[in-house]
C-alpha positions in Angstrom: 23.3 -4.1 14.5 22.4 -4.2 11.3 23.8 -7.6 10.1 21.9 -8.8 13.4 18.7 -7.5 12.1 19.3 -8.9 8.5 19.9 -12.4 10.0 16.3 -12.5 11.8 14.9 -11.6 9.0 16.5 -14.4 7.1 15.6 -16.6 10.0 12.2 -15.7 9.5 12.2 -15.8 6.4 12.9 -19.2 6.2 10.4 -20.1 9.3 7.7 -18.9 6.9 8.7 -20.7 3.7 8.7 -23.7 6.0 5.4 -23.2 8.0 4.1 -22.8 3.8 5.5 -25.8 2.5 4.3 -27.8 5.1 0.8 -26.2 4.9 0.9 -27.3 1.2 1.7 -31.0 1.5 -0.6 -32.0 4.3 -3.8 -29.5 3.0 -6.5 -30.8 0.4 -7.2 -27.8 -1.9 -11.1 -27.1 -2.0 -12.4 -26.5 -5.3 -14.7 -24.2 -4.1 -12.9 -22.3 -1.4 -11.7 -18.7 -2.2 -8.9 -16.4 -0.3 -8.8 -12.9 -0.1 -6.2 -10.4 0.5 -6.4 -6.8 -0.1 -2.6 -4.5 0.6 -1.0 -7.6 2.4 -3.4 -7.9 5.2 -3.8 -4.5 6.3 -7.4 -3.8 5.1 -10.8 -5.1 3.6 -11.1 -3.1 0.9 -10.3 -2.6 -3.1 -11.5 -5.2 -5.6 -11.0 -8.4 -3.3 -13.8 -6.9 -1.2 -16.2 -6.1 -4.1 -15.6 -9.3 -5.1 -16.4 -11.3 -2.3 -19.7 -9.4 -1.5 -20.9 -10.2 -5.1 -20.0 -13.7 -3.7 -21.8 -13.6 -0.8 -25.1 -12.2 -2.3 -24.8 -14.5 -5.7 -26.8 -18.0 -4.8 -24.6 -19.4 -7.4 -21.6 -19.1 -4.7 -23.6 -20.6 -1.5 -21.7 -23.4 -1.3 -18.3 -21.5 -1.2 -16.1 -21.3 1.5 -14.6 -18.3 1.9 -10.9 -16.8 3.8 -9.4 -13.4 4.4 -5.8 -12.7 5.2 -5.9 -9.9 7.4 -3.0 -8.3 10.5 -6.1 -7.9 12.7 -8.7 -10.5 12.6 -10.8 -9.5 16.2 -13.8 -7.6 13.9 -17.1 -7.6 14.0 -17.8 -6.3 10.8 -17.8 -9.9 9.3 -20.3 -11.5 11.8 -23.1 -11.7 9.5 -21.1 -12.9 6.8 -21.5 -16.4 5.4 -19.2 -19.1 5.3 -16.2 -16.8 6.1 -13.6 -17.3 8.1 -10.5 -14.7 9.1 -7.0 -15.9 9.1 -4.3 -13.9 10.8 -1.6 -12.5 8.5 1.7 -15.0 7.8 0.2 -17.0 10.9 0.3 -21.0 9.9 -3.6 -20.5 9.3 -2.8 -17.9 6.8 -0.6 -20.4 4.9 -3.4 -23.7 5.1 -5.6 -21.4 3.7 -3.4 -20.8 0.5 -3.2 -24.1 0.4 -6.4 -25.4 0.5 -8.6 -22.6 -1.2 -8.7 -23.1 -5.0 -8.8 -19.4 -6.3 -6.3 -16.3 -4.4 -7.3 -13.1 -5.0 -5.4 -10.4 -4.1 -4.5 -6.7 -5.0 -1.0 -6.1 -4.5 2.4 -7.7 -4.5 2.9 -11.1 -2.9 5.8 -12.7 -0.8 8.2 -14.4 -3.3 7.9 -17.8 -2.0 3.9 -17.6 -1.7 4.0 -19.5 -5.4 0.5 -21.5 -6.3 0.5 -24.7 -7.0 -1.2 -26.6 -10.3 -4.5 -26.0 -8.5 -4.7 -22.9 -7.5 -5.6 -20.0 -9.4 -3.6 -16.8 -8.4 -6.0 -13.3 -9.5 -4.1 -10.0 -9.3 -6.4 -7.2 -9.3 -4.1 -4.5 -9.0 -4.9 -1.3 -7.0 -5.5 1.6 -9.4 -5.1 2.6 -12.9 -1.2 4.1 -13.0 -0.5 7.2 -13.8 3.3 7.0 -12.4 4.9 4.2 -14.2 5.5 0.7 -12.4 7.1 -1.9 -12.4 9.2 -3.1 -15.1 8.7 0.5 -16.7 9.9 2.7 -14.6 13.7 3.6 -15.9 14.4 5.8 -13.1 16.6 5.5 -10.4 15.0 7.6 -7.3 13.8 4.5 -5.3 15.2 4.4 -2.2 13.5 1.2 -1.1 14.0 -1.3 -3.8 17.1 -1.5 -6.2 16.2 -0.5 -9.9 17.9 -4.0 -11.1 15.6 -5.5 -8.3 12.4 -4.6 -9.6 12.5 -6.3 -12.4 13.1 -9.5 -10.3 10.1 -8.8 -8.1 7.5 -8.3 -11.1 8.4 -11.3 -13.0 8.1 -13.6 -10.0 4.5 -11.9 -9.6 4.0 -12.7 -13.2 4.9 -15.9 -13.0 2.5 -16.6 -10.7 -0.7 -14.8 -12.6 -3.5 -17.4 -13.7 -6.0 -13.8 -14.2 -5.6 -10.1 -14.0 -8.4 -7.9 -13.9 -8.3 -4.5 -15.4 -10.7 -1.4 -16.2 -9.3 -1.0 -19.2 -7.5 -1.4 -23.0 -5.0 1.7 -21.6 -4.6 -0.6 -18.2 -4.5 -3.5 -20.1 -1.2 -2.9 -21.6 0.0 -0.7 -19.1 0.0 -4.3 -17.2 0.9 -6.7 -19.4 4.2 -4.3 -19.9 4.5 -3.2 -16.0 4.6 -6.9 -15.4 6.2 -8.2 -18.5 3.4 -10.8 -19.3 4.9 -11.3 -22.8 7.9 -12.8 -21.3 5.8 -15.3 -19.9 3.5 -16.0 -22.6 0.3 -14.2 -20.4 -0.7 -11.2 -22.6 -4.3 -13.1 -22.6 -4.6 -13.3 -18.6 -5.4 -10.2 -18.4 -9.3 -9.7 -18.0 -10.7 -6.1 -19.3 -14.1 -6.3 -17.5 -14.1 -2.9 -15.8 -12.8 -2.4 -12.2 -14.3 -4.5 -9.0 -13.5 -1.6 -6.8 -15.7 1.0 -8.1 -18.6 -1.1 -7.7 -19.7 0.7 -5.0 -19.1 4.6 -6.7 -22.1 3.5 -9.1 -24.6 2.5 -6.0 -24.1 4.2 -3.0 -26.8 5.9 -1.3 -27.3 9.5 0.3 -28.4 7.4 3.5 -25.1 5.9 3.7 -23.2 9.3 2.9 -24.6 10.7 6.0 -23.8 7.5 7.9 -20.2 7.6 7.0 -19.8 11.2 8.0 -21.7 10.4 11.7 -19.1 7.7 12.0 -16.1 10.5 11.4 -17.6 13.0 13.0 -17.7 15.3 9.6 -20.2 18.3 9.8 -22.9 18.2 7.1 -23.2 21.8 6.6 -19.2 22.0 5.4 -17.9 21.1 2.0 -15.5 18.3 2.3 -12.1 18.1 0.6 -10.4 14.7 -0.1 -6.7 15.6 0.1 -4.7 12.2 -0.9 -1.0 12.5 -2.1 0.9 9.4 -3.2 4.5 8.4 -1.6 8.0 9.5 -2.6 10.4 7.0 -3.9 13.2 8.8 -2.5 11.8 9.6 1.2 12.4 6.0 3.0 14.9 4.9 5.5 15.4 1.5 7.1 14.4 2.8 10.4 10.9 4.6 9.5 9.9 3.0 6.5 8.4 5.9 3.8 8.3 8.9 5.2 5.1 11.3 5.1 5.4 14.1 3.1 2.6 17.1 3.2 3.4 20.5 1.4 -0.4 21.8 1.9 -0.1 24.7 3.8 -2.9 23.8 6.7 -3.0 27.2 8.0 -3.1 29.1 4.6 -5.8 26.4 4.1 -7.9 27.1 7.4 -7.8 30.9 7.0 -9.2 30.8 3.4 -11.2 27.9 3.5 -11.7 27.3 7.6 -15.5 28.7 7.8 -17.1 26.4 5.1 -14.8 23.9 4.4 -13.2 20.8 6.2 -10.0 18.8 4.5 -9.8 14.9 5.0 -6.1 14.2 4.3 -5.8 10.4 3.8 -2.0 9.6 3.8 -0.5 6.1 1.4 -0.5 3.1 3.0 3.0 2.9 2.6 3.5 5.7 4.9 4.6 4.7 8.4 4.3 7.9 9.9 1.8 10.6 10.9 1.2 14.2 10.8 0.0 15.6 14.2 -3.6 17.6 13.2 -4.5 18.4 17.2 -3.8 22.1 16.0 -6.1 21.8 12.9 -8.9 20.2 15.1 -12.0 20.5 13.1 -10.6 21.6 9.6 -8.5 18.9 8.8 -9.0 15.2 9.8 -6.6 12.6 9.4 -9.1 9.4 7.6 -5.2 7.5 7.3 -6.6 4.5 9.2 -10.6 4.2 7.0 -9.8 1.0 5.4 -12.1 1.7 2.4 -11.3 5.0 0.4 -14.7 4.4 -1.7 -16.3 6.1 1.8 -14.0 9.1 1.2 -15.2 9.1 -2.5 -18.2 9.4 -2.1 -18.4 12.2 0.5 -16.2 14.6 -1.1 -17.2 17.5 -2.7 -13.6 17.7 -4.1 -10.6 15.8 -4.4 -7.0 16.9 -4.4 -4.3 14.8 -5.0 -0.5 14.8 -6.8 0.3 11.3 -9.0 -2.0 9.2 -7.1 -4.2 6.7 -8.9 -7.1 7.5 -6.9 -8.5 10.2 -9.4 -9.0 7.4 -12.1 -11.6 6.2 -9.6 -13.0 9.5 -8.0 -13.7 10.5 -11.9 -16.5 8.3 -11.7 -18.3 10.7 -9.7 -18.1 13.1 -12.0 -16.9 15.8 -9.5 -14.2 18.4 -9.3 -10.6 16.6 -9.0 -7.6 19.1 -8.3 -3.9 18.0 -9.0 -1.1 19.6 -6.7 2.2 18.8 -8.4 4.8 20.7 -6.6 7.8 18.6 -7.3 6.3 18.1 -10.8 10.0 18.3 -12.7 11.8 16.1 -9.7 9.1 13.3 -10.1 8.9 13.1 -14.0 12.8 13.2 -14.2 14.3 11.2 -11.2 11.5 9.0 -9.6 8.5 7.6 -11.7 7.7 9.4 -15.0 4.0 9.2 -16.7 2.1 6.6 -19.0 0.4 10.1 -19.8 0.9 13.6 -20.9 -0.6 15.6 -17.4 -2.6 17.8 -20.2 -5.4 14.6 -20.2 -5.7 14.8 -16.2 -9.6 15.8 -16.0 -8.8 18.9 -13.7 -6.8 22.0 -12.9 -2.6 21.9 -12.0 -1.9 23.8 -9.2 2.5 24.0 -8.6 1.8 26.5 -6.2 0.8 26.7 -2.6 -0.5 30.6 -3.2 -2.7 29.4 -6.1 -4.9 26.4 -3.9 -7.6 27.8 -1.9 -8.6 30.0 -4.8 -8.0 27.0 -6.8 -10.2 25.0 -4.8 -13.3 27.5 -4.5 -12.9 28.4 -8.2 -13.2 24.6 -9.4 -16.1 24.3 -6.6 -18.0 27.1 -7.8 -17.7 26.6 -11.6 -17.3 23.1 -12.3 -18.9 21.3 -15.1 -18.1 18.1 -16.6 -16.8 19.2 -20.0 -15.4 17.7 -23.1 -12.2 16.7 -21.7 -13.8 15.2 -18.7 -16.0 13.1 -20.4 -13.3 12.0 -23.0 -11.2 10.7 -19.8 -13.4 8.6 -18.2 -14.4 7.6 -22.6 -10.9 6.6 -22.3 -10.3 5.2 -18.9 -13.6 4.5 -16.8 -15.6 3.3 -19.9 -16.0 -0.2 -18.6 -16.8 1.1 -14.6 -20.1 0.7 -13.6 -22.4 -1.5 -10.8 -21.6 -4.9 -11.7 -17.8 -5.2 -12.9 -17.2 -7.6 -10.2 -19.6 -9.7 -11.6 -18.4 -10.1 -14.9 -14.6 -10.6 -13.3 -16.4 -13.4 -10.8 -17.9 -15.0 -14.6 -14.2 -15.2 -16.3 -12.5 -16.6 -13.2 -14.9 -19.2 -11.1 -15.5 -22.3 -13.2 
């Protein structure tokens, strides 16, 4: 069964390399046509998205044409959006829009054989600041998905393709250019330290559209809200079920210390395949897996808990309480990822036990203020972050 399943893959394989070359040598590229891509077609979201709305609003753009790679393209959400047009995921569509739109911009990983031609200019915005290492620096062995002598293979052929890479930056800066070996490839200088695209929106939201978002999940206003949004495990993936979901919150410890004032939103990693059945939990925890946009979660959060994620870089714009639950601190350092940086800069409390969290969480709740170390994180990490940063990316890349 399984060398059956490896040759259709092959087979398809090959069916979309030829479906690609054949979209590149009978399509025109457009010098002012644009594609977008945000985690291989699964959402509209991260920097590609603040991107493209700087586009749409910016006159200087009218005359753009505009594409989005996305698995599901029947939306409404884009019918008031100008000179746009959707493209379904590795359809042919998807592939004569590579080919004919001048700049890609994209925020994760791209198929191997997706290579841009002379023409085209290939932006990799990334999807976070790392904590965990990536890429070429990670020296342990605890992924169960991809090979360690693999990844190398993987990031240079990304590399290869880079024309720009955006990054919020000087730590992220060479965090990149070291994940993805630029130096090898001569591309130290590709890499664009203009603040991050993606937390655009965590410098203008409004209170209006913080109620809006919790109407459209059904979130009560009178409860405090905590963001609960652990990363993946290298080491929990099979074939079969992809990454599986891992959750050591203790829901019903949770819901009888927290459960009258409180409500969790537990937003699982895209990698994750499967999901955690909540029916029991109904109206203290609510799975927000499937809300494209985690800027929405942000900014409705009173609190945010998370493990090695990179999604407290970001949430540290707000200024707000940020908890780290590190269980399986020891196992990650030591046999999946390790750290770019010593846990004693994280802006928040450690918790490695499950006793310790609710009290954790009320106590940071009840006397958080934004102190010395907090300030000199985001000093050191979110200095560039503000309202515009897609802007000034948009003013290094379109000529």
């Amino acid at each position: 069964m399984k060398k059956i399943k490896d040759l259709l893959r092959c087979i398809m394989l090959l069916y979309k390399r030829m479906l690609f070359f054949i979209a590149k040598i009978t399509t025109k590229t457009d010098e002012k046509a644009v594609f977008f891509e945000s985690f291989q077609g699964r959402s509209f979201a991260c920097s590609p998205k603040a991107m493209y709305l700087q586009m749409q609003q910016d006159d200087k753009y009218k005359e753009f044409s505009f594409f989005w790679g996305l698995r599901k393209t029947d939306r409404e959400d884009f019918n008031n959006k100008k000179n746009t047009q959707l493209v379904k995921f590795e359809s042919y569509s998807y592939y004569k829009a590579l080919a004919k739109t001048k700049y890609w911009i994209v925020n994760s990983n791209t198929r191997a054989f997706l290579k841009p031609g002379k023409k085209h200019v290939f932006v990799q915005t990334w999807h976070g600041t790392p904590l965990k290492k990536i890429g070429c620096d990670i020296r342990c062995t605890g992924n169960a998905m991809t090979k360690y002598e693999n990844i190398q293979k993987i990031y240079d052929g990304e590399a290869e393709k880079i024309t720009y890479m955006i990054s919020p930056s000087q730590y992220c800066t060479e965090k990149f250019i070291s994940a993805f070996d630029l130096k090898k490839f001569g591309k130290e200088d590709a890499v664009l330290t203009v603040g991050y695209p993606r937390n655009d929106y965590l410098f203008k939201f409004t209170d209006d559209e913080c109620k809006n978002i919790k109407l459209k999940l059904n979130i009560p206003m009178d409860k405090k809200v905590i963001l609960y949004a652990p990363t993946f495990r290298d080491n929990k993936y099979s074939a079969k079920d992809g990454f599986k979901i891992q959750n050591f919150m203790n829901f019903d410890k949770m819901r009888d210390k927290l459960g009258e004032n409180y409500v969790i939103l537990f937003r699982a990693h895209y990698f994750i395949s499967g999901r955690i059945d909540f029916s029991k939990y109904a109206g203290f925890v609510y799975d927000v897996s499937n809300v494209e946009d985690v800027n929405e979660l942000y900014v409705i959060s009173d609190i945010l808990i998370t493990d090695y994620s990179s999604v407290f870089f970001d949430y540290a714009n707000l200024k707000r309480p940020i908890i780290f639950y590190m269980y399986d601190y020891e196992e990650y350092k030591n046999e999946l990822r390790d750290f770019y940086i010593d846990v004693n800069e994280l802006p928040g409390r450690i918790v490695r036990d499950e006793n310790e969290l609710a009290d954790a969480i009320e106590g940071s709740l009840n006397d958080f203020n934004v102190d010395n170390k907090y300030l000199q994180f985001n000093n050191k990490f979110n200095y560039l972050d503000g309202s515009d940063s897609s802007r000034r990316a948009l003013e290094k890349i379109i000529n």
